[in-house]
C-alpha positions as CSV (number, residue, x, y, z in Angstrom):
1,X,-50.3,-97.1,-37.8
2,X,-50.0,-96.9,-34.0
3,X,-50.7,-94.0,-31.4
4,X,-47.6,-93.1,-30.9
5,X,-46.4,-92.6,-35.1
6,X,-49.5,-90.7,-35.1
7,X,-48.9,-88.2,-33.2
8,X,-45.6,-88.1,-34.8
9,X,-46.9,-87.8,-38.4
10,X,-48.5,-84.7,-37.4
11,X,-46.1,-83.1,-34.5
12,X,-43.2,-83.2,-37.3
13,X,-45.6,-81.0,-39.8
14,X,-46.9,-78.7,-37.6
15,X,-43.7,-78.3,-34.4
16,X,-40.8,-76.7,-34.4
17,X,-39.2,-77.9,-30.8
18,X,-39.5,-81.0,-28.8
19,X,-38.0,-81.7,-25.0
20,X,-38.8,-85.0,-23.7
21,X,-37.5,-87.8,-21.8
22,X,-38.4,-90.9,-23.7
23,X,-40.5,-93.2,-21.1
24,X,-42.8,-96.4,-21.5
25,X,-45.1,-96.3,-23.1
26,X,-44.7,-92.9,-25.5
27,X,-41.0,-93.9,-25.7
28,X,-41.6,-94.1,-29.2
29,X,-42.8,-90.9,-29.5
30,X,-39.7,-89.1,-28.5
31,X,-37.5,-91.6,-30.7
32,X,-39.2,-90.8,-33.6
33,X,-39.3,-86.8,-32.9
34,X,-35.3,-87.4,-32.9
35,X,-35.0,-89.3,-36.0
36,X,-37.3,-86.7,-38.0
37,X,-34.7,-84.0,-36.5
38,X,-32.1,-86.0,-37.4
39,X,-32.9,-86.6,-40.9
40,X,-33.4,-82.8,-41.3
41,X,-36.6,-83.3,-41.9
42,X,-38.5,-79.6,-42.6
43,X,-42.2,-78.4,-41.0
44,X,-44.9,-76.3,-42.6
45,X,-43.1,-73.8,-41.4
46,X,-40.1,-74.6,-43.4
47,X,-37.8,-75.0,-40.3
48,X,-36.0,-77.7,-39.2
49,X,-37.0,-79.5,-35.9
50,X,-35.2,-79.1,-33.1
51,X,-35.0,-82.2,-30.1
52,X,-33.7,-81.3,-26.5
53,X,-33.3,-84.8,-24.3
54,X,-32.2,-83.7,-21.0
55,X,-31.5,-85.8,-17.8
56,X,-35.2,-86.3,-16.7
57,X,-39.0,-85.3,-17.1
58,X,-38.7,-82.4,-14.6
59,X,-36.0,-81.1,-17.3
60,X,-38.1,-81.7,-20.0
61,X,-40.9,-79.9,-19.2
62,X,-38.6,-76.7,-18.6
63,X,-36.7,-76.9,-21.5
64,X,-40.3,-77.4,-23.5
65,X,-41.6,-74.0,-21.8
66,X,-38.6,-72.2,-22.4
67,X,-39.0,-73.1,-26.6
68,X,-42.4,-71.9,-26.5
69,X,-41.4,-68.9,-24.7
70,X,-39.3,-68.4,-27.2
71,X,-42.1,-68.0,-29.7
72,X,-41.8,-72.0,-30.8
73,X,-44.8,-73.9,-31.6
74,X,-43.5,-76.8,-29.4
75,X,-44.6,-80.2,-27.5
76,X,-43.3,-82.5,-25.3
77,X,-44.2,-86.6,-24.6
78,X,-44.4,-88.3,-21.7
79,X,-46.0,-91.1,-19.3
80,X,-46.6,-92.2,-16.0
81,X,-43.8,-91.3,-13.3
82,X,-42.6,-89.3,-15.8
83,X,-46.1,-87.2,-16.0
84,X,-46.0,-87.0,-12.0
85,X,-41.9,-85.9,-11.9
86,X,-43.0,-82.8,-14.1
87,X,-45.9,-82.4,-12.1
88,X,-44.7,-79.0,-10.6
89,X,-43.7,-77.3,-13.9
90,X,-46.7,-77.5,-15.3
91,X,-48.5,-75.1,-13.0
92,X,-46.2,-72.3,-14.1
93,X,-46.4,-73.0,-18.0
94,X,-50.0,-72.0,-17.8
95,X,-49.4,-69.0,-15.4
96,X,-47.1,-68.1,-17.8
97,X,-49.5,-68.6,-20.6
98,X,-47.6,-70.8,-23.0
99,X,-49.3,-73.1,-26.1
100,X,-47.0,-76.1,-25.9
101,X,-48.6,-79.5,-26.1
102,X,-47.9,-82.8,-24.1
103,X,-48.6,-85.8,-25.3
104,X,-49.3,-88.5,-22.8
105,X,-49.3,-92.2,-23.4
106,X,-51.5,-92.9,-20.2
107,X,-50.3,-95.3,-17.9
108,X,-50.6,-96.7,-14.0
109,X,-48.7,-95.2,-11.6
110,X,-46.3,-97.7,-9.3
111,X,-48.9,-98.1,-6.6
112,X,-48.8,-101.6,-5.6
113,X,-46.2,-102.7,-8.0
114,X,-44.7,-101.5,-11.5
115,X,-46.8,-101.4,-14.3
116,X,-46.3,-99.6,-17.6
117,X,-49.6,-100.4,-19.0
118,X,-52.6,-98.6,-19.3
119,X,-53.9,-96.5,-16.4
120,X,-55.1,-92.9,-16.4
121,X,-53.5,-92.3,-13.0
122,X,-51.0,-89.4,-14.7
123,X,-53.9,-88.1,-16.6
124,X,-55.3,-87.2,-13.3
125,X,-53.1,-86.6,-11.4
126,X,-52.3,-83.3,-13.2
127,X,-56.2,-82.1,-13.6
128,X,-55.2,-79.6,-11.5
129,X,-52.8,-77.5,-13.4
130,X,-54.7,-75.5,-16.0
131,X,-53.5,-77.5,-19.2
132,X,-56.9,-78.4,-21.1
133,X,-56.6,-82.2,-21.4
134,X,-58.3,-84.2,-24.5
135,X,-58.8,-88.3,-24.4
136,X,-58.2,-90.1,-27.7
137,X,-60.1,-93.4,-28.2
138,X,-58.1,-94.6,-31.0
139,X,-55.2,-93.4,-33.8
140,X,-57.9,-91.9,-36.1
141,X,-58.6,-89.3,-32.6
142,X,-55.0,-89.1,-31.6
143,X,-53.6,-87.8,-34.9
144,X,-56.9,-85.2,-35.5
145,X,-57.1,-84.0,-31.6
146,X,-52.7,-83.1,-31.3
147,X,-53.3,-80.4,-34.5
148,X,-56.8,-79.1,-33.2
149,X,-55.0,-78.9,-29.5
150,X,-52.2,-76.9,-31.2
151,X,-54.4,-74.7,-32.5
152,X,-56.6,-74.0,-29.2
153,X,-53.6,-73.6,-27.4
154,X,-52.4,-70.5,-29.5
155,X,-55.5,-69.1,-29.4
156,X,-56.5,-69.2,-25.8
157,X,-53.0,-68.4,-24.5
158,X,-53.6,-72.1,-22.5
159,X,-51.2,-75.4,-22.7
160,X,-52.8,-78.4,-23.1
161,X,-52.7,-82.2,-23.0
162,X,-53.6,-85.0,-25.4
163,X,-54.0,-88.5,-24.1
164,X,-54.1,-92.1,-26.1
165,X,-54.2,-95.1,-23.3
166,X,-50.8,-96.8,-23.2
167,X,-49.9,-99.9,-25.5
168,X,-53.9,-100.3,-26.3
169,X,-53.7,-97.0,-28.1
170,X,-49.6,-95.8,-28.5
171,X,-49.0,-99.2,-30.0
172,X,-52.2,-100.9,-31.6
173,X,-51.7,-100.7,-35.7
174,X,-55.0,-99.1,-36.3
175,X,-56.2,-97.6,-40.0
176,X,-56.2,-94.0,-40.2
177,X,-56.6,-90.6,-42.0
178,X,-53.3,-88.4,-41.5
179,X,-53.8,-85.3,-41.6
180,X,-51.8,-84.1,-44.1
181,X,-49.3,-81.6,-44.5
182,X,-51.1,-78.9,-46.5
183,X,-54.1,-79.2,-44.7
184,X,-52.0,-79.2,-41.4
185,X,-50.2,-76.0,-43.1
186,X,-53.5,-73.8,-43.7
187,X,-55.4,-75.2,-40.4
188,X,-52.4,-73.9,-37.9
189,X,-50.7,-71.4,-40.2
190,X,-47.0,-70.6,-38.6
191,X,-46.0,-69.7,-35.3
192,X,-44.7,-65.7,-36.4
193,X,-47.8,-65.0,-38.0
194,X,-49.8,-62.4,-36.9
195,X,-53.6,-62.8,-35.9
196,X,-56.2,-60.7,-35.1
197,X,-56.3,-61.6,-31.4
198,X,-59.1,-63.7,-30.0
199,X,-60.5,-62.4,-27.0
200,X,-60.9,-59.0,-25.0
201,X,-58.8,-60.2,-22.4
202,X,-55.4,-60.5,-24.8
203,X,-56.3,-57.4,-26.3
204,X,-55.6,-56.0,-23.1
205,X,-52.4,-57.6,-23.4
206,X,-51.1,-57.1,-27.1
207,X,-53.6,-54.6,-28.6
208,X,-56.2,-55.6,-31.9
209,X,-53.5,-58.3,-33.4
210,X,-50.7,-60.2,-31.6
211,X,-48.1,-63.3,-33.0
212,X,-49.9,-66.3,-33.2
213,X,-47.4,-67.6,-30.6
214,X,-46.3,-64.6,-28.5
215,X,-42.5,-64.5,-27.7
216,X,-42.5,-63.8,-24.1
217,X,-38.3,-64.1,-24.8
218,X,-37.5,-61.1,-26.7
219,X,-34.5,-59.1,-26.6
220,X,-35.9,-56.2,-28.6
221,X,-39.3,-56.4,-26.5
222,X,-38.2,-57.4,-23.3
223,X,-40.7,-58.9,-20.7
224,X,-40.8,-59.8,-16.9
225,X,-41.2,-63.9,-16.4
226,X,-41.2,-65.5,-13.2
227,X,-41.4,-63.0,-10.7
228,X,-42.6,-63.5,-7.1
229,X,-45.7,-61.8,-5.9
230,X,-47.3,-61.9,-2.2
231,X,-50.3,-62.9,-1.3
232,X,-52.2,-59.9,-2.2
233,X,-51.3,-59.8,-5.9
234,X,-51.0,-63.5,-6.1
235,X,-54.2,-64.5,-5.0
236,X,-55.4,-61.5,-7.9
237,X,-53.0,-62.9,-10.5
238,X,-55.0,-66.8,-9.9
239,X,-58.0,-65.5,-10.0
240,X,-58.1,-63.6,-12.7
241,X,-56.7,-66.6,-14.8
242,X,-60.6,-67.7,-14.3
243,X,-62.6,-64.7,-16.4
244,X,-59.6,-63.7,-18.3
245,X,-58.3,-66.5,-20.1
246,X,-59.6,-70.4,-18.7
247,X,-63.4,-69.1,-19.0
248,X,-62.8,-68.6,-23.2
249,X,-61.1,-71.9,-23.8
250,X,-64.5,-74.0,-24.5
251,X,-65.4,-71.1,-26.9
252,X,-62.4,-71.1,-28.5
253,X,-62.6,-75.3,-28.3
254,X,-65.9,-75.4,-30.5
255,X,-64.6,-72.8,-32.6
256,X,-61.3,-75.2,-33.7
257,X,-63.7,-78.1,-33.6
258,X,-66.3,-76.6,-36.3
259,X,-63.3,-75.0,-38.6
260,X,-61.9,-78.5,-38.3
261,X,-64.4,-80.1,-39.2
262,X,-65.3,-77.9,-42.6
263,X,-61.8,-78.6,-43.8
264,X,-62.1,-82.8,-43.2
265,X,-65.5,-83.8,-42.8
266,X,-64.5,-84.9,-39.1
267,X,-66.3,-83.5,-36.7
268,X,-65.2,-83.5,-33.2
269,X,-67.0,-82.6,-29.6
270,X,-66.0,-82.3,-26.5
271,X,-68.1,-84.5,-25.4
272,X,-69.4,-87.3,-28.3
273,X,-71.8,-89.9,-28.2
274,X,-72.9,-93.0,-29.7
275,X,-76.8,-94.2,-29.7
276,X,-77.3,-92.5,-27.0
277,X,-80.0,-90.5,-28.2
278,X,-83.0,-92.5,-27.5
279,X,-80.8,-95.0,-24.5
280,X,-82.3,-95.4,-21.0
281,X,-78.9,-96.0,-19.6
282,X,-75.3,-94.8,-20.3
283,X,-71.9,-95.8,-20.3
284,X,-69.3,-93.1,-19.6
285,X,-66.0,-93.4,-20.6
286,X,-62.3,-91.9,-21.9
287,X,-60.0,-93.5,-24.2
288,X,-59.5,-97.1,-25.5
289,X,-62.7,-98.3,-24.1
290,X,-65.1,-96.4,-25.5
291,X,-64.7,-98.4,-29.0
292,X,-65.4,-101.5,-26.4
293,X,-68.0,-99.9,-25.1
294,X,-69.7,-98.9,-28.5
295,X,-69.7,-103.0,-29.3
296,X,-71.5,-103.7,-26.1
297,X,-73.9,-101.5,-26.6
298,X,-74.6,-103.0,-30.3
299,X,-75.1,-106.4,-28.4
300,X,-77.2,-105.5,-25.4
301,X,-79.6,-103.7,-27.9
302,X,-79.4,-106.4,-30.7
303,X,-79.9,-109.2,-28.2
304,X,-80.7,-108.1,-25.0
305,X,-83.5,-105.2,-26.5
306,X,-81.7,-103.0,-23.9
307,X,-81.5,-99.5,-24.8
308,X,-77.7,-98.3,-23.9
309,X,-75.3,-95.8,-25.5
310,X,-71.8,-94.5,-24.8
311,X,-70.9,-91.2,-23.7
312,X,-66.8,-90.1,-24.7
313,X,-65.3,-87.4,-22.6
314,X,-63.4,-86.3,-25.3
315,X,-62.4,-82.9,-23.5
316,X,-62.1,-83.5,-19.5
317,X,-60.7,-80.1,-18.9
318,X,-62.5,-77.6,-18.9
319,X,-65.2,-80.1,-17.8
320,X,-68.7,-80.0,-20.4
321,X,-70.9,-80.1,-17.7
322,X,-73.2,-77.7,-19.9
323,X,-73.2,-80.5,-22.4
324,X,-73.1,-84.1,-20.3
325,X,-76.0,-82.0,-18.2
326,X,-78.5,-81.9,-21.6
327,X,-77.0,-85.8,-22.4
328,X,-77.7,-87.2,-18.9
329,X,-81.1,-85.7,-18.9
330,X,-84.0,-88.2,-18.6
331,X,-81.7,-90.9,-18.5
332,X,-82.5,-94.0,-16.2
333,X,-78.9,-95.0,-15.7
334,X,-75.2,-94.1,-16.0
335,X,-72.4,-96.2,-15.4
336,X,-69.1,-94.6,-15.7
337,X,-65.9,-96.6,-16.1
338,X,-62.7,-95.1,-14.7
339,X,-59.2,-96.7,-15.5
340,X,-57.4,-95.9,-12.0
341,X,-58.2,-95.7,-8.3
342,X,-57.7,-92.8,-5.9
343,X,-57.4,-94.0,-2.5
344,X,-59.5,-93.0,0.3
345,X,-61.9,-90.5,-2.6
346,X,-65.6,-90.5,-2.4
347,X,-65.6,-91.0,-6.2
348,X,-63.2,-90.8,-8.6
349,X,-62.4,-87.8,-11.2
350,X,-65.5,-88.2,-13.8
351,X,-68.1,-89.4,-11.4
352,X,-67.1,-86.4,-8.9
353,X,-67.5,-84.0,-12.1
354,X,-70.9,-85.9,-13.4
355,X,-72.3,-85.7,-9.9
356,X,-71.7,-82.0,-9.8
357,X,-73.3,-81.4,-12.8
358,X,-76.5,-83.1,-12.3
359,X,-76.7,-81.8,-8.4
């Protein structure tokens, strides 16, 4: 099965609401969300799906907050130019606290000419926003990483993104494990339940227990959306984003990973490694490389006695520096491979973030 049916197979169990704009190379994504809805097909939830295509990306992205707002677990797919045009809306999902999930099949940006293969140049280009962003390296990740993103997102209050590299991940047949639907059903649990909620912070918000997915659109509990502050109370609504509700998603992350993990036997990190344990040197990667990567290293140290390993950055945001820090340590060498260019940077996303943690 291929990236992009992954993500499928497990988005159709677990979502109620997609808006996209199909684009190459998660096109496939968004046709297959359609023909589930289509067919009538039911979630865990026992509803039936619900697909908004509007006229572009930008669209997309708003009509995708406004179902989560609505209390919706819901998701949206996109690539490239398409990642970049929605650029703008994604700052506000995450002011506004939503737990909507975009996919991304990763791909190049038109910077010399057009390509529409892989490239992590709309990966990065929205680091910026607040979404936590997880890098699959294959199917296997792809399908596992979309239901644990679902489930940090409704716990931290936080959207997030889950990448798979375009056409080397969205459309190589790969074997796989799909989650399936019961265990999809008792990981996530449905949107209208109510939770005991997760952090101080939101119980400042909604008291000891809250809906799993809050609906900020209520007409029987009406609240205020959008408004426009000035500087004073802006620059203390941003920076209270930090302690309040960005500083608890890695704890919440390594809680879903753990409770993931005693259901399946996978466990997941947000940073994970391979024979890197005892290696002098490191290769640092995201995505469809690192399976590359890993059958290098079996070759330098079967035939070249070189001691390497791999290092996956599963979880870019937040950034594990508390973890890559202990991994680094002692090491003789790191190499870290990047699948973009930023013109006229220094270095370039990972390497500014690994230099800043071992400075």
């Amino acid at each position: 099965m291929d990236g992009n049916t992954a993500a499928i197979m497990c988005e159709r169990e677990s979502t109620d609401a997609a808006g996209a704009y199909p684009i190459t190379p998660s096109t496939q994504m968004g046709e297959y969300w359609a023909e589930e809805a289509a067919k009538g097909h039911l979630n865990v939830s026992d509803r039936p799906l619900i697909f908004i295509e509007p006229e572009g990306e930008h669209a997309a992205a708003a009509v995708t907050a406004g179902l989560s707002m609505t209390g919706l677990r819901a998701a949206n797919f996109s690539s490239g130019q398409g990642i970049a045009y929605m650029h703008e809306s994604l700052y506000a999902a995450v002011g506004k606290r939503l737990t909507y999930i975009l996919n991304i099949g990763a791909r190049a940006m038109t910077k010399a000419t057009l390509n529409v293969h892989a490239g992590h140049d709309d990966y990065h280009c929205v680091d910026d926003t607040g979404f936590f962003q997880f890098f699959a390296k294959n199917a296997q990740h792809v399908a596992d990483l979309n239901i644990i993103a679902h489930k940090i997102a409704e716990l931290s209050l936080n959207p997030g993104i889950v990448a798979q590299d375009g056409f080397l991940t969205t459309h190589l047949i790969e074997s796989l494990v799909i989650p399936e639907r019961e265990l999809i059903a008792e990981y996530l649990g449905r949107p209208d339940d109510i939770i005991m909620t997760p952090t101080p912070a939101q119980e400042i918000i909604y008291g000891k227990s809250r809906r799993r997915i809050p609906e900020l659109w209520d007409v029987d509990n009406a609240v205020m959306a959008g408004i426009v502050q000035n500087q004073d109370s802006y620059m203390q609504s941003v920076a209270a984003q930090r302690p309040f509700f960005f500083d608890h998603v890695t704890e919440i992350a390594d809680q879903c990973f753990k409770e993931f993990y005693e259901l399946t036997g996978r466990r997941y990190q947000r940073v994970m490694t391979y024979r890197a344990d005892d290696a002098d040197y490191l290769i640092i990667g995201q995505g469809s490389i690192i399976p590359s990567a890993e059958a290098v290293v079996d070759y330098l140290r079967e035939e070249k006695k070189i001691k390497v390993g791999v290092v996956d950055m599963v979880m870019f945001r937040p950034f594990p520096g508390d973890v890559l820090g202990k991994i680094l340590k002692g090491k003789k060498g790191v190499a870290v491979l990047e699948r973009l260019d930023q013109p006229m940077a220094i270095d370039l996303p990972i390497m500014r973030e690994t230099r800043a943690t071992i400075s």
